[in-house]
C-alpha positions in Angstrom: -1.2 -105.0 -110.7 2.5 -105.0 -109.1 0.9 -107.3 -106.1 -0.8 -109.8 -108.6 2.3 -109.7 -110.7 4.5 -110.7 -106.9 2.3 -113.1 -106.0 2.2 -114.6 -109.1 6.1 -115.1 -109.1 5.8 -116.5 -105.6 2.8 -118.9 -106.8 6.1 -120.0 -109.2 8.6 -120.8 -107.0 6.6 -122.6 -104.2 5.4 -125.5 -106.3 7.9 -128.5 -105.2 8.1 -132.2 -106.6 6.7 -134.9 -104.0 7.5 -138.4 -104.5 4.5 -140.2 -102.5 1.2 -139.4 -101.0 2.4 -142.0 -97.9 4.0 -138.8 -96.4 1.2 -137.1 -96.1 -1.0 -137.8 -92.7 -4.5 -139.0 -93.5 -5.8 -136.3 -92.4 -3.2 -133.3 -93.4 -4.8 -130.1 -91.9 -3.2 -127.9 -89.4 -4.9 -124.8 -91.0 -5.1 -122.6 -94.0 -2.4 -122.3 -96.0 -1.9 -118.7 -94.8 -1.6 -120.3 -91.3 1.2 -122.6 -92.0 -1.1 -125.8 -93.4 0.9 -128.7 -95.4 0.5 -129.0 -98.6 -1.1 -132.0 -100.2 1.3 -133.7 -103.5 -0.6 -133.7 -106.6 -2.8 -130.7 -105.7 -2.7 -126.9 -105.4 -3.7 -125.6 -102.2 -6.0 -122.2 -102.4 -6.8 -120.5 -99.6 -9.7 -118.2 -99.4 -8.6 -116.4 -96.2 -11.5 -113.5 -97.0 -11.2 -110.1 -95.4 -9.3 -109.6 -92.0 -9.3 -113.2 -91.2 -5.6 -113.1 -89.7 -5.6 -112.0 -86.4 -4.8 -107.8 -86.7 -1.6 -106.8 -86.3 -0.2 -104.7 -83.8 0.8 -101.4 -85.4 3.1 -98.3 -85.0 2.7 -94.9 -86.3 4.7 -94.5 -89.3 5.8 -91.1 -91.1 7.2 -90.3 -93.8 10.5 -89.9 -95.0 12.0 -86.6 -94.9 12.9 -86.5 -98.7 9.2 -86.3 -99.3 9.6 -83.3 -101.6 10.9 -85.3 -104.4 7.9 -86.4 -106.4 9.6 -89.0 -108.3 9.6 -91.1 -105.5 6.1 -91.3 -104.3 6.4 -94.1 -101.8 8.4 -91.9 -99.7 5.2 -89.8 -99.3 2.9 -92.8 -97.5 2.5 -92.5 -94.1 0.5 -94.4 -91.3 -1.2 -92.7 -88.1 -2.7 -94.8 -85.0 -5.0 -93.1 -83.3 -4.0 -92.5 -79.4 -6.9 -92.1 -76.8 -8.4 -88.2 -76.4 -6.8 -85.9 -73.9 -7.7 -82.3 -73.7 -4.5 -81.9 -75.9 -5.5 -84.6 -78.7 -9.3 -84.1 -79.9 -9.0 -84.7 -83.0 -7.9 -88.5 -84.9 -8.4 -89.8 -81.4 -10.2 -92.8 -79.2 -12.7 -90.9 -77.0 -13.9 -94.5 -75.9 -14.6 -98.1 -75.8 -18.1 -99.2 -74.4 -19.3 -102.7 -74.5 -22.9 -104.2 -73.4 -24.9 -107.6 -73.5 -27.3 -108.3 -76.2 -30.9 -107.2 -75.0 -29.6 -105.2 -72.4 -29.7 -101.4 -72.8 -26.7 -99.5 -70.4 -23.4 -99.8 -72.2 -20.4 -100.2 -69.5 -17.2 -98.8 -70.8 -13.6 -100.4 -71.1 -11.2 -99.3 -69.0 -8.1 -97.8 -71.1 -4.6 -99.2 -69.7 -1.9 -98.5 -71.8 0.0 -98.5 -75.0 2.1 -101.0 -76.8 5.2 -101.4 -74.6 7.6 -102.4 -77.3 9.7 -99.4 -78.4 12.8 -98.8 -80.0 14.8 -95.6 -79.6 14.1 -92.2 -82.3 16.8 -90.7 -84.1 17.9 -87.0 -85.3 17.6 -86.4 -88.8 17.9 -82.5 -90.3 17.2 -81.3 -87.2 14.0 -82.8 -86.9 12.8 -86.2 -85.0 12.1 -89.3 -87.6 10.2 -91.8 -85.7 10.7 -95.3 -87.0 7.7 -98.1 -87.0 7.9 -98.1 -83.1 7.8 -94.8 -81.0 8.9 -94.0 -77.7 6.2 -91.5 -77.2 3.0 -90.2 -78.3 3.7 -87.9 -81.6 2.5 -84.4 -81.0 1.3 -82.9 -84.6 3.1 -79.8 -83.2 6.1 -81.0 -83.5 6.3 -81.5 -86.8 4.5 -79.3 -89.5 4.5 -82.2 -92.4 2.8 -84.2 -90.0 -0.7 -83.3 -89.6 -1.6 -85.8 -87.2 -1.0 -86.5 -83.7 -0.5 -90.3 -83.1 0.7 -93.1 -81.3 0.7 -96.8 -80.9 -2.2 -99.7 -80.7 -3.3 -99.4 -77.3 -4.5 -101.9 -74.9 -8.2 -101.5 -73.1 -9.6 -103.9 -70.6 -13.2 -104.9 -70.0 -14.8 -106.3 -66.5 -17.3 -108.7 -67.4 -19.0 -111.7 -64.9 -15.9 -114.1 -66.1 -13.5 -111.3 -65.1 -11.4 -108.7 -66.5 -10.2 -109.4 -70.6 -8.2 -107.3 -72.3 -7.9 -105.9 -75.7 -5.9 -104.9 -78.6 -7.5 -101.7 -79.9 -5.9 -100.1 -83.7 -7.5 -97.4 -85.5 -5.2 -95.7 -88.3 -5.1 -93.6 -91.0 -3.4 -93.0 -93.8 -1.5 -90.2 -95.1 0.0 -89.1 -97.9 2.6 -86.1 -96.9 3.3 -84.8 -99.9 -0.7 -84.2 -101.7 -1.9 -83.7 -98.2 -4.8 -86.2 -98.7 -5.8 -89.6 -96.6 -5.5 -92.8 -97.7 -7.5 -95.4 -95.5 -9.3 -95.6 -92.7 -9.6 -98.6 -90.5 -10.3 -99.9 -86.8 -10.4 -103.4 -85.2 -10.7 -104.7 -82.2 -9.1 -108.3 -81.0 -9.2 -110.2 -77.2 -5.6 -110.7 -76.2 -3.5 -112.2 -73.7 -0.2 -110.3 -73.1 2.9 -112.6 -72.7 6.3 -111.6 -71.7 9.2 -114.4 -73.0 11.4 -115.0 -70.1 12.1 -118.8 -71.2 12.2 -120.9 -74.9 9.4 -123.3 -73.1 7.2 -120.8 -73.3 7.0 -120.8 -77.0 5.6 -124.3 -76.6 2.3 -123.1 -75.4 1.4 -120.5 -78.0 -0.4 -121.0 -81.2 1.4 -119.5 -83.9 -2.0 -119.2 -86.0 -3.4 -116.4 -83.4 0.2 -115.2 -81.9 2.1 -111.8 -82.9 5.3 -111.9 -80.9 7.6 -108.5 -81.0 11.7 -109.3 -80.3 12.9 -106.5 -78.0 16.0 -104.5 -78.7 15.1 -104.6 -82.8 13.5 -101.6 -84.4 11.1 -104.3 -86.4 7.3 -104.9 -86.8 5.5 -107.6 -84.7 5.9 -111.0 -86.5 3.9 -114.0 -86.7 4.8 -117.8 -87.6 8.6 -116.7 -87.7 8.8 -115.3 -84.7 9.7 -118.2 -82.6 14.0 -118.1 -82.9 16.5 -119.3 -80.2 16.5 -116.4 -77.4 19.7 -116.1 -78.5 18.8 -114.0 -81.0 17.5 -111.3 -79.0 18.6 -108.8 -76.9 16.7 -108.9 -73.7 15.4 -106.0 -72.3 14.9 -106.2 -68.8 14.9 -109.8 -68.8 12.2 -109.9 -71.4 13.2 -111.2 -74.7 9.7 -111.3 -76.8 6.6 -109.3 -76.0 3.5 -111.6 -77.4 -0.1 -110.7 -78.0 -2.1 -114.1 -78.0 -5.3 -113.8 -79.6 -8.1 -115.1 -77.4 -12.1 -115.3 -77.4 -14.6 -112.0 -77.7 -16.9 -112.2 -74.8 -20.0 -114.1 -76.0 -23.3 -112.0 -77.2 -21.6 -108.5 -76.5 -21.8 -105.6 -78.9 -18.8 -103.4 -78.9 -18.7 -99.5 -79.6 -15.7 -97.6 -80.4 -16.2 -93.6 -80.3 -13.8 -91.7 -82.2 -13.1 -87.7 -82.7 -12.4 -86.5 -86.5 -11.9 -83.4 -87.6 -14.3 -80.5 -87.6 -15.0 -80.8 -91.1 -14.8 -84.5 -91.2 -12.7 -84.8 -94.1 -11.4 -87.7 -92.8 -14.8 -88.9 -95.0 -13.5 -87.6 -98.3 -11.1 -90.6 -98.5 -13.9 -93.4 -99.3 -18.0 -92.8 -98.6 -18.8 -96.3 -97.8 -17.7 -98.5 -94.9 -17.5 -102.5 -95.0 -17.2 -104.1 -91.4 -17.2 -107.4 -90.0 -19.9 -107.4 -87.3 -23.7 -107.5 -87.5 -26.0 -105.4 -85.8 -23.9 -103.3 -87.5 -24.4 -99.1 -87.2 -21.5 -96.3 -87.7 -23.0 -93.0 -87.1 -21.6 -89.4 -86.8 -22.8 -86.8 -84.8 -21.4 -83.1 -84.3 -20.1 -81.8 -80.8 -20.9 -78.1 -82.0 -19.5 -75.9 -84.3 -15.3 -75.8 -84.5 -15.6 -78.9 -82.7 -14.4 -82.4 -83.8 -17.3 -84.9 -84.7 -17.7 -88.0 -83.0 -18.2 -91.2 -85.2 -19.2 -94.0 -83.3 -18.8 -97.7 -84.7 -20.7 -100.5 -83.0 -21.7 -104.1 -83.5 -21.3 -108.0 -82.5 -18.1 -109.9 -83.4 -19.0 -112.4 -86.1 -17.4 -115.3 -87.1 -16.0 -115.9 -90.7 -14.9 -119.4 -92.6 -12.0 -119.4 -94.7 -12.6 -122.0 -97.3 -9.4 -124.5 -98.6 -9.2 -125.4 -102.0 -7.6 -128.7 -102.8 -7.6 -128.1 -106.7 -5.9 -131.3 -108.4 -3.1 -131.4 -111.1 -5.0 -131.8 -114.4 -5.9 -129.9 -117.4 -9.9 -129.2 -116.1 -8.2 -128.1 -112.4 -5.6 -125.5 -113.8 -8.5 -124.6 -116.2 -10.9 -123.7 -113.3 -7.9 -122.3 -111.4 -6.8 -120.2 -114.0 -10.7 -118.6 -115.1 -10.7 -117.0 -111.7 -7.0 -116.1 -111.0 -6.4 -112.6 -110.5 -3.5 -113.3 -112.6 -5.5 -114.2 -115.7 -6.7 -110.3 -115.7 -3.1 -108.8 -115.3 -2.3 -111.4 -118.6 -5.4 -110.3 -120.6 -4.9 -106.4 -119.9 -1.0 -106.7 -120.7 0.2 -107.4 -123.9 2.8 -105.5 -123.2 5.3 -105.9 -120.0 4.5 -105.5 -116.6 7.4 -105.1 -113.9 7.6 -106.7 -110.5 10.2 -105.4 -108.1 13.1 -105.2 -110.0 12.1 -108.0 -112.6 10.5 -107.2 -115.7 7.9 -109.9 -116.9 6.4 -109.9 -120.7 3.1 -111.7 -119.9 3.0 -112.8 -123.5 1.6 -116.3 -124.4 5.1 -117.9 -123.5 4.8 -116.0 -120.0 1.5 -118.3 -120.1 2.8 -121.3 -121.5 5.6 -121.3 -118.8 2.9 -120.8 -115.7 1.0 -123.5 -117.4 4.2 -125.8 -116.8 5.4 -124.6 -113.6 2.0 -125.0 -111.9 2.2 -128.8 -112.8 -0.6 -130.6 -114.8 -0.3 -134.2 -114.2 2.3 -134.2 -111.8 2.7 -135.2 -108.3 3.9 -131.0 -107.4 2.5 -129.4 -104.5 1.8 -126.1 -103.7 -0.6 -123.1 -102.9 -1.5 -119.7 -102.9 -4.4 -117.4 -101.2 -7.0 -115.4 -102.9 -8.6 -112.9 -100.5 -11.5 -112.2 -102.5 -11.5 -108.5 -101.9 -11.9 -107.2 -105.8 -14.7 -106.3 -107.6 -15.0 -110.1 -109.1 -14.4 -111.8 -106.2 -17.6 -113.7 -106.6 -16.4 -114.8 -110.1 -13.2 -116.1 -108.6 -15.1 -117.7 -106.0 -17.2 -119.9 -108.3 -13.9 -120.8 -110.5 -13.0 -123.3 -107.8 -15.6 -123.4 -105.5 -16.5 -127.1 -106.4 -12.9 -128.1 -105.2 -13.8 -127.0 -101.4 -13.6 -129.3 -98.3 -15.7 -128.1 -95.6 -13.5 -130.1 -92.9 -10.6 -128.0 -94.8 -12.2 -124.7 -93.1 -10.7 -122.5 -90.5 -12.9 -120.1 -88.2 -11.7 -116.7 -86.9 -14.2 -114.5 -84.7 -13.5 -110.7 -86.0 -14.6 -106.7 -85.4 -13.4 -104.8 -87.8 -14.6 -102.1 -90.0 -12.5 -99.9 -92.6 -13.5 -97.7 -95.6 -13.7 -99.3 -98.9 -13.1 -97.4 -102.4 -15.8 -96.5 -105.1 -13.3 -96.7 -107.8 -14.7 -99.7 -109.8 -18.2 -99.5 -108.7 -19.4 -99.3 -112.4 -22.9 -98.4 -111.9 -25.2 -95.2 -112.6 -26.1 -94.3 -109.3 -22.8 -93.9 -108.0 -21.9 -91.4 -110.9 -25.0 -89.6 -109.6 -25.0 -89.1 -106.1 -21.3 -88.6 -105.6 -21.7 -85.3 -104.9 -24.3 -86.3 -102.4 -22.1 -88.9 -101.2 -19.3 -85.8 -100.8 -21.4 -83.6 -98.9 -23.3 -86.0 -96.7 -22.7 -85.4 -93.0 -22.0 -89.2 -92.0 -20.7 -91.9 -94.1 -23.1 -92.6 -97.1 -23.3 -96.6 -96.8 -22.0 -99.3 -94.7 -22.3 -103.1 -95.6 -21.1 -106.1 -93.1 -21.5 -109.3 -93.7 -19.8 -112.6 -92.4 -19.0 -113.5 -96.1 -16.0 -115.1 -96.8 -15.9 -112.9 -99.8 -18.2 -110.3 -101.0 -18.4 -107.6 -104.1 -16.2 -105.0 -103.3 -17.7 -101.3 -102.8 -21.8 -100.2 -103.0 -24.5 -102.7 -103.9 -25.7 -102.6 -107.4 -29.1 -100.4 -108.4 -30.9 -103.4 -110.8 -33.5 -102.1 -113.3 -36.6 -102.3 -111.1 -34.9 -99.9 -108.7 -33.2 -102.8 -106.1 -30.3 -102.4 -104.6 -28.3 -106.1 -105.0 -25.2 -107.2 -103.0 -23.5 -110.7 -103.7 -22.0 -112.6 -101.1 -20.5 -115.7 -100.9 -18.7 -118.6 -98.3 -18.4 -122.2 -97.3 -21.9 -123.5 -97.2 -20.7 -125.8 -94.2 -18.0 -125.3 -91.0 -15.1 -127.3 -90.4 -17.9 -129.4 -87.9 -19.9 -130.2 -90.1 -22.8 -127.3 -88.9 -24.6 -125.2 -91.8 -22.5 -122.0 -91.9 -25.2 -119.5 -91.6 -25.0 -115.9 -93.3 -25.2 -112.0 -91.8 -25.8 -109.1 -93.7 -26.5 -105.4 -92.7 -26.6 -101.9 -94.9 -27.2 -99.1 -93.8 -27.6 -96.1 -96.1 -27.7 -92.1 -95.4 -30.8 -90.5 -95.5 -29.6 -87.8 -98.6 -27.7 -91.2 -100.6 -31.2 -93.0 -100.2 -33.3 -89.8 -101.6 -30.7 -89.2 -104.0 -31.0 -93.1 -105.8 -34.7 -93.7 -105.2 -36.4 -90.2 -104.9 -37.0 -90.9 -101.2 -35.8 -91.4 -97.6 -39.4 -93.1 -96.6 -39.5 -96.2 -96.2 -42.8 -97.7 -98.2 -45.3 -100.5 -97.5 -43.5 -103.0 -99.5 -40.1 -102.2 -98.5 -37.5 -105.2 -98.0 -34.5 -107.5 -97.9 -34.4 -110.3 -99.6 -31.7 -113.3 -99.9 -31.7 -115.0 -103.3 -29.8 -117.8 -104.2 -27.6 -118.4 -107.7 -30.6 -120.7 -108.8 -32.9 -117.8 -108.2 -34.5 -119.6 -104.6 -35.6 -117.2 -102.2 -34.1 -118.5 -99.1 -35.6 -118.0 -95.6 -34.1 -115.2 -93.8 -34.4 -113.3 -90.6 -34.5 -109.7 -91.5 -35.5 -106.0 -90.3 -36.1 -102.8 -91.7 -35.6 -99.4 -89.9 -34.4 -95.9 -89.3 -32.1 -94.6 -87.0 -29.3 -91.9 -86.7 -30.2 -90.1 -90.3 -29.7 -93.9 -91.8 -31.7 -96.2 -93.6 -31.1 -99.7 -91.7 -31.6 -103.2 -93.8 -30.0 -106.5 -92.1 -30.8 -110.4 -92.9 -29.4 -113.0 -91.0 -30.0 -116.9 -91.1 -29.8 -117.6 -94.3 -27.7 -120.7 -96.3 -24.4 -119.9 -98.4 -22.9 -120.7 -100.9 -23.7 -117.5 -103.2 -26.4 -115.2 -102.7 -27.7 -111.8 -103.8 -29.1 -109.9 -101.6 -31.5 -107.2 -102.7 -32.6 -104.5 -100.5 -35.6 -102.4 -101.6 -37.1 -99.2 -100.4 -40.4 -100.0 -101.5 -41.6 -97.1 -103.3 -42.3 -98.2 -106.6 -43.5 -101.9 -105.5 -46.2 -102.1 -107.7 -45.9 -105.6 -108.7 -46.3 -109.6 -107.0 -42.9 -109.6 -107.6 -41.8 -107.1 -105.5 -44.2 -108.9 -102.7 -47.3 -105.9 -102.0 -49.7 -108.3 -103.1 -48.8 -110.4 -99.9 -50.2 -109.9 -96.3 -48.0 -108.3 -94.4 -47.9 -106.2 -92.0 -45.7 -103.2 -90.4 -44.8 -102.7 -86.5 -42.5 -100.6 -84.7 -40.1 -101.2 -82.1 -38.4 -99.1 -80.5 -34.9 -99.5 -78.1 -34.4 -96.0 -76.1 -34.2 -93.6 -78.6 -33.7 -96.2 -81.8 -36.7 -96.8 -83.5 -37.1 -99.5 -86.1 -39.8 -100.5 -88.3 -40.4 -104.4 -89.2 -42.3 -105.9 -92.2 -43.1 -109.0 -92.7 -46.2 -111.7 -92.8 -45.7 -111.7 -89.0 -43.5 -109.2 -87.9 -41.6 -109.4 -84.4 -39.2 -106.7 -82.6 -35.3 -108.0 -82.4 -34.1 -108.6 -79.7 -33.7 -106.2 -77.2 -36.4 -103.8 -79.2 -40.1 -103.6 -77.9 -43.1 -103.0 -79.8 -44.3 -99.6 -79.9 
């Protein structure tokens, strides 16, 4: 609520008089407003930047302060730990490695690991005890510390030899850590191309893009920056000659899936944080398997990069826009659950009806303001706050960022029966329970939804067109653990009339590429090729299809493929292997 409530207040103070639509090119667009676009006068700019859709930024292991003892000041207690790469001193929280391999192809080659971050800033002695800032010198050592449970270090850099030559990239996986209740907060890995560049000159600045660029000033114990982080050398204190260090994002390598293998804990109580994963990839699968007993468990995360549109709003200054703007704000829920005041940093804000008579007035009905916000459609009615506005969309307003992420989502808000029911399932399940991806630009947050006739529904929803003018085509995988799956439907089988399906908001079954399977202990669904704008996508196991409208009374048929020791099962009118499968 405190970050709706800030963003709100910045919302405020953005909007700025213009006095002429001549100042603005004819065609305005640079990028997203989260990338620095202009802002059109007379119309509010919203940006639906989705999830992960700014290049990753480099990060630092963090930890806490040491006045963590004083529970009145809980933000003291939060904590951040990047995983370094395994050693036969680190095994657990650790990188063990970074494989790659073309589509249809079946050996995975592995990245070569070259080094960590090379921007550091010096430690300093507290209590007897080292306190490392964002930016260590050195790999922590959990030993070292006994609050700190973690051994960590900094995003590290990995290179892959392909046919085009050698590429390097940014690899972060952290976790965080509260010190104080001794419980973890998030989970989350990404991988991002890069080009290293060291600033020797100002001219060099020239050639960047500030949309995909995190530069680091040497000598300053700060985080990387992006956008402001091209000042007058002046400013810096060389090191070496060197006055930034800059990570350039650059292209994945085309049709290559990526794994990342990763040691947790014995007990895997990494898990216990969040049972579902959401990742940006398709062919999606994240798997655990046990190295023995007292040993760590490896997790493995693989997949293709998948590109994701983030949409631009141009909402105009009149009653009906504000109107539509306002329906889907997250700002309207912090006003109808607070009659009572809310603060924001050190501001305290009644959001009363003159709080909303005020907004109403600063955002600037029938004026010639301009101004903007973005909504990053990561909450549970992200799909209501898509449709507020989504008839204000320009598709040549669009920006498109290839991403590989995954990180653990929450089950907080997920509302439905199922969840209540298997979460002590979910708890003791050896691997994660679910994982959705998708290249949405927004998507429900958490677990699909179990509907009455026993489907499981997801909504999605993006740009229905790219910035080109090309129909924006839509990826969806989940993958559910065997126990979850017997747990919500009885069963871990996969029936006759098991399927995906990808509906439309009219109730138009669209025509989708999909596949059904079973791998790793995991129930595998995935549809690709369909349209946006919204969809549901309903996945069913099949075991109580009984009806036409659950499809049994069609002909279809059932074929296996398998793909060395993956085996997947396909049904459909007439089926066919993915690619890189063969029929059994």
């Amino acid at each position: 609520m405190k970050r709706a409530l800030a963003a709100l207040l910045s919302v405020i103070t953005i909007l700025v008089p213009s006095t002429s639509r001549a100042e603005v090119p004819s065609f305005p667009h640079l990028a997203p407003a989260s990338y620095m676009a202009p802002l059109i006068p007379g119309f509010y700019q919203l940006a639906w930047v989705g999830q992960w859709q700014i290049p990753p930024r480099p990060e630092f292991t963090n930890i806490p302060s040491i006045e963590i003892s004083d529970v009145n000041k809980s933000w003291l207690n939060w904590s951040n730990a990047v995983f370094p790469k395994c050693s036969k001193e680190i095994t657990e929280r650790c990188i063990n490695s970074i494989d790659f391999r073309k589509q249809g192809e079946s050996n995975w080659s592995s990245a070569s690991f070259l080094k960590y971050l090379p921007v550091t800033t010096k430690p300093f002695k507290t209590s007897n005890r080292d306190r490392y800032l964002e930016w260590t010198t050195e790999d922590i050592d959990s030993r070292r510390n006994s609050i700190w449970p973690l051994d960590s270090a900094r995003s590290s850099i990995w290179e892959i030899n392909t046919n085009l030559g050698k590429q390097k990239y940014l690899a972060t996986i952290s976790i965080g850590y509260d010190a104080l209740y001794k419980w973890y907060t998030q989970f989350k890995l990404n991988l991002t191309p890069v080009i290293e560049v060291n600033i020797t000159d100002v001219n060099q600045y020239k050639k960047l893009d500030s949309n995909n660029t995190w530069c680091a000033r040497t000598g300053y114990g700060d985080s990387f920056f992006q956008n402001t982080n091209f000042h007058p050398l002046v400013d810096s204190n060389p090191q070496n000659g060197i006055y930034d260090y800059c990570l350039v994002k650059t292209d994945f390598e085309q049709n290559t899936l990526f794994r990342v293998s990763t040691q947790l804990s014995p007990e895997f109580n990494e898990k216990s944080l969040s049972n579902w994963v959401t990742s940006r990839t398709s062919e999606t699968r994240a798997y655990s398997k046990s190295l023995g007993k007292g040993k760590p468990t490896a997790v493995i995360f693989e997949g293709l990069p998948v590109k994701i549109q983030a949409g631009i709003t141009q909402i105009p200054h009149t009653l009906d826009g504000f109107n539509d703007w306002w329906s889907g704000s997250p700002h309207k829920k912090a006003f109808d659950e607070s009659p009572t005041a809310r603060s924001s940093g050190t501001n305290t804000v009644k959001l009363d009806q003159n709080w909303f008579e005020q907004l109403k007035k600063n955002w600037g009905i029938d004026t010639n303001y301009s101004g903007g916000e973005s909504w990053y459609g990561l909450g549970w009615d992200a799909i209501d706050q898509w449709k507020s506005t989504e008839k204000y969309i320009d598709p040549k307003l669009t920006i498109e960022h290839s991403v590989w992420e995954f990180s653990t989502t929450t089950l907080e808000e997920a509302g439905d029966s199922w969840v209540s029911k298997c979460k002590s399932t979910m708890s003791s399940s050896p691997s994660f329970s679910g994982v959705i991806s998708t290249n949405a630009t927004v998507f429900a947050q958490g677990p699909p939804k179990l509907d009455s006739i026993g489907n499981l529904d997801f909504k999605v929803a993006a740009t229905a067109l790219k910035e080109n003018g090309e129909v924006n085509l839509g990826t969806y995988n989940l993958s559910i653990a065997d126990e979850v799956a017997k747990c919500i439907w009885g069963s871990s089988s996969l029936g006759i009339g098991a399927s995906i399906s990808v509906v439309t908001e009219d109730g138009v079954k669209q025509v989708a590429a999909t596949s059904i399977g079973s791998s790793e202990g995991q129930l595998n669904f995935s549809a690709s090729g369909f349209h946006y704008s919204t969809n549901k996508i309903s996945v069913s196991l099949g075991q109580k299809s009984t009806s036409a409208k659950t499809g049994t009374d069609k002909k279809t048929a059932t074929i296996t493929c398998l793909k060395g020791k993956v085996t997947k099962k396909v049904t459909a009118v007439k089926p066919k292997c993915p690619a890189g499968y063969k029929k059994k």
